[in-house]
N, C-alpha and C positions, 0 to 999 in steps of 0.2 A: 237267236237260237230257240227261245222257245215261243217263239210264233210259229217255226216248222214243226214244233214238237205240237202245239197246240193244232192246228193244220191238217195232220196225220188223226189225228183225236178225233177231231170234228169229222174228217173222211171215211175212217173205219166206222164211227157211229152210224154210220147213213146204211149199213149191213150189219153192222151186230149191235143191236139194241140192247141198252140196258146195263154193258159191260165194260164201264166209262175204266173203272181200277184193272179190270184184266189188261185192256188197253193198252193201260198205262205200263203195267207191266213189263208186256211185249216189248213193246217198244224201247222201253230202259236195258232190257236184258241184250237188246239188238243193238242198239247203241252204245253201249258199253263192251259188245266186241264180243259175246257171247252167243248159244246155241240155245235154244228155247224149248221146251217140252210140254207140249199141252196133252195133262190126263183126265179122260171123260168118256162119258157113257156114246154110243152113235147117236147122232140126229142132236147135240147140244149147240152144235157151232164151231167145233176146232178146226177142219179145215176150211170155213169162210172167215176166221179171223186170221188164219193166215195166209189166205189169197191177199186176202185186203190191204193187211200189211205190207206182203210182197209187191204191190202193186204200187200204193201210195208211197218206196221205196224207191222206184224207176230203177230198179237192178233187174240183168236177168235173172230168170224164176223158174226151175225146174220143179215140176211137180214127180215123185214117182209112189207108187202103190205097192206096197212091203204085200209080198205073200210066200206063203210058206215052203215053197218050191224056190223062188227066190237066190240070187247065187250070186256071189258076193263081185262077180264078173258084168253081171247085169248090172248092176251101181258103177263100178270103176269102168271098165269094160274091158278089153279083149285084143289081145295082141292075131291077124288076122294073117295068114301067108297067101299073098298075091303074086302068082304066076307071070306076072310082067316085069314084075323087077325083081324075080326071083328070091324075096324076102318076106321078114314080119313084116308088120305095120301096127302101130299099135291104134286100134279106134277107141275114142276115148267113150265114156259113160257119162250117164245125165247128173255125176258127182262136179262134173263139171262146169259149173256153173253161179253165180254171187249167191241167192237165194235156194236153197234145195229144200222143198215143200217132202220131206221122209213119212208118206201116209200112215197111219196105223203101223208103224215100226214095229210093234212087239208080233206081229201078226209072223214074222221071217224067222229063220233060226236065228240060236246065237252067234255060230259062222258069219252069215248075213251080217246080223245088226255089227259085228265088231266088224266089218268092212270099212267102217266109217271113222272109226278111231284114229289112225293118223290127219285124215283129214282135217277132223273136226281140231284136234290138239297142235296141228304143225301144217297148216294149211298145203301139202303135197298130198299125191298118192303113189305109192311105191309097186308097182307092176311087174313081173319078174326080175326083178334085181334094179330095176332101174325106175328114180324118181321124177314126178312130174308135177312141178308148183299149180296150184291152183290160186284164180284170180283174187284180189283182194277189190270191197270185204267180199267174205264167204260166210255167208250165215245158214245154218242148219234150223228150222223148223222142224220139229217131230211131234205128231201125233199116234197117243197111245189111248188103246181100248182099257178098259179093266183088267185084271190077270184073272178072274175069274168066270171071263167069258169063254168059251169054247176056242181052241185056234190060236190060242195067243200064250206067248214065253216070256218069262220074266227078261227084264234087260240086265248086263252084270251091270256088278257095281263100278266096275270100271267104266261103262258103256255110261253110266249114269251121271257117274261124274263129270264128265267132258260139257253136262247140261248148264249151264251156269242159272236157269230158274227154270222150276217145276210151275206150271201153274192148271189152274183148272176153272173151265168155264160155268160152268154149274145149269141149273134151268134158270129160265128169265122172272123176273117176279110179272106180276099178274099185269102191269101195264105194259111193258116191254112182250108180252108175249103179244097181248089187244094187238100192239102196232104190227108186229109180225104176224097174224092171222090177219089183217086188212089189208096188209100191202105187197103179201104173197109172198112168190118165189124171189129170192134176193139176186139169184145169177146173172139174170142181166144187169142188174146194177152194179155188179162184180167186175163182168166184163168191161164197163162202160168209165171205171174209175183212174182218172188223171193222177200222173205220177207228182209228187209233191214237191222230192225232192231228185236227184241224180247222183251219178259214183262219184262226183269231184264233190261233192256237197255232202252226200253222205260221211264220206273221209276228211271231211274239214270239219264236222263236227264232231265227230269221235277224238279229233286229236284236240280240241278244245276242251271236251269232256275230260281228256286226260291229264289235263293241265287244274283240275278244279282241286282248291288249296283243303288239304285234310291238316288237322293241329295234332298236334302232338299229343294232346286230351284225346281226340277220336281214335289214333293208334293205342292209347291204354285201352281204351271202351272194345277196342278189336280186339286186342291180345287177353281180357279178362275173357272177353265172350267163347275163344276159343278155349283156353283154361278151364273156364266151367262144363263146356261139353266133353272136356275129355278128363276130369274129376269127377264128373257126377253119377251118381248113382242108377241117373233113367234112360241113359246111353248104354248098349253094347259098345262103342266108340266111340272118340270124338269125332270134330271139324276135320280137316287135313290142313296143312300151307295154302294148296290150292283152292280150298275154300275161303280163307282169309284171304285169300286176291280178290277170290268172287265178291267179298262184301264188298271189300275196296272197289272193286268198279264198280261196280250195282249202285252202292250209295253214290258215287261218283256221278253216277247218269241219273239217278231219282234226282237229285239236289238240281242239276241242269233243267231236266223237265220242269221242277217247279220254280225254275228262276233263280236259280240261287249261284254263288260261285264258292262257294264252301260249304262243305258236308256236316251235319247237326248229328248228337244222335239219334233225333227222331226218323232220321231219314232208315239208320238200321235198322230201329225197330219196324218199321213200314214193309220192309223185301226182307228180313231175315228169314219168317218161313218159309217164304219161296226160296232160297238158299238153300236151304238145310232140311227142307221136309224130306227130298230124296236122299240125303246122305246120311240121316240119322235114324237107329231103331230103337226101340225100347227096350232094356233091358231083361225085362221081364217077357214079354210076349213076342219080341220080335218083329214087331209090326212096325209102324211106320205112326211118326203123331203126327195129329189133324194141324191145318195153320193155327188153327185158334190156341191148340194146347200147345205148340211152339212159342205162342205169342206170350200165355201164359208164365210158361218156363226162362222166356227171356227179360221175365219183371225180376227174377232174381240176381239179376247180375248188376249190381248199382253203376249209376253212370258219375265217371270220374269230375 
């Protein structure tokens, strides 16, 4: 398992330089059966790290582009009355599909972006009255601009939740960028990337992944960590339940990526801010803390 995990690493490097821990990220938070959100400036990288992904995944891959007109029928799609058999029909939407590449999400209304809520939570979508499963797995990609840019709505908190990791590409450091100003445009090499793995392979390691032994020490180490975000002074809120699942899987699939069949709690400490950087404000300012100062905050919670 983690020669495929390793495999996928090595494949996405050959288009995003430099970004070996986003990577790794990605990867984990997809493997573990989660929806992923990448937040950054345009032109950093977010959707060629998840073309890439999508790709070296061999699932189908829906790409669509959130804009602000946007209507929550264009995602799901549209029940259609066809004059031949004198009825609906319902046409499905590009929601349908393993990978959904969500461009610039915040770019849509809120209408919009909560289109995707059932989905993302209970793998159907529900079209006037009536439910229609979607393929497993179903993984959601979403790439968001700044909220500061022109054009762009904040996501609810709801909408946010369903993310199981927030992460963010950043600029390259100064040799990773070298390689990418000599070696150009990455698109064909985009196009041109061999799937690593397949649907019966991807779902044979997810259910392995779910099988990786947590002690009875790491459930203390989970239930303080939850405790303190929702005791503490630098929180308007805590965690929720559903974030104490996110750790569990998250750690769950970081531990497999590194070989392991049992979750440490170094592996928490590793994905906790990408966990909880979207679900947590500051008490005081409202804002939202950096990974660093998450990371910070989570030295005070002693490990059992």
């Amino acid at each position: 398992m983690k020669k495929a995990f390793d495999d996928i690493i090595g494949t996405i490097s050959q288009v995003v330089f430099g970004k070996t821990h986003e990577v790794k990220l990605a990867i984990t938070c997809l493997f573990a059966g989660g929806h992923l959100l990448i937040e950054d400036r345009p032109g950093i990288g977010k959707t060629t790290l998840a073309k890439a992904l999508s790709r070296c995944l061999g699932l189908e891959f829906t790409r669509v582009q959130y804009t602000s007109d946007m209507l929550p029928g264009d995602l799901l799609g549209v029940s259609i009355y066809e004059q031949q058999s004198g009825s609906f029909v319902f046409h499905k939407g590009p929601v349908f599909t393993q990978v959904l590449l969500a461009d610039e999400i915040n770019r849509a209304t809120p209408k919009t972006q909560s289109a995707l809520l059932e989905a993302m939570e209970e793998w159907q979508v529900t079209v006037e009255g009536k439910s229609y499963p979607l393929e497993k797995p179903f993984f959601v990609i979403a790439t968001q601009n700044p909220l500061e840019q022109s054009g762009t709505y904040p996501l609810p908190e709801s909408q946010l939740d369903r993310f199981l990791l927030r992460i963010s590409v950043g600029y390259p450091d100064r040799k990773a960028e070298r390689e990418l100003l000599e070696k150009g445009d990455r698109k064909p090499v985009i196009e041109n990337i061999k799937s690593v793995l397949d649907t019966e392979r991807v779902m044979a390691i997810r259910n392995e992944i779910a099988k990786v032994h947590v002690s009875g020490a790491f459930f203390d180490y989970v239930q303080d960590v939850l405790e303190f975000t929702r005791n503490s002074i630098h929180f308007t809120h805590g965690l929720s339940p559903r974030a104490g699942l996110a750790i569990l899987h998250t750690t769950r699939s970081w531990a497999c990526l590194h070989g392991r069949d049992h979750v440490i709690p170094e592996d928490l400490q590793a994905v906790f801010p990408y966990i909880a950087g979207h679900r947590l404000q500051s008490r005081d300012t409202r804002a939202e803390y950096s990974f660093q100062q998450l990371r910070d905050l989570l030295m005070e919670v002693p490990v059992p």
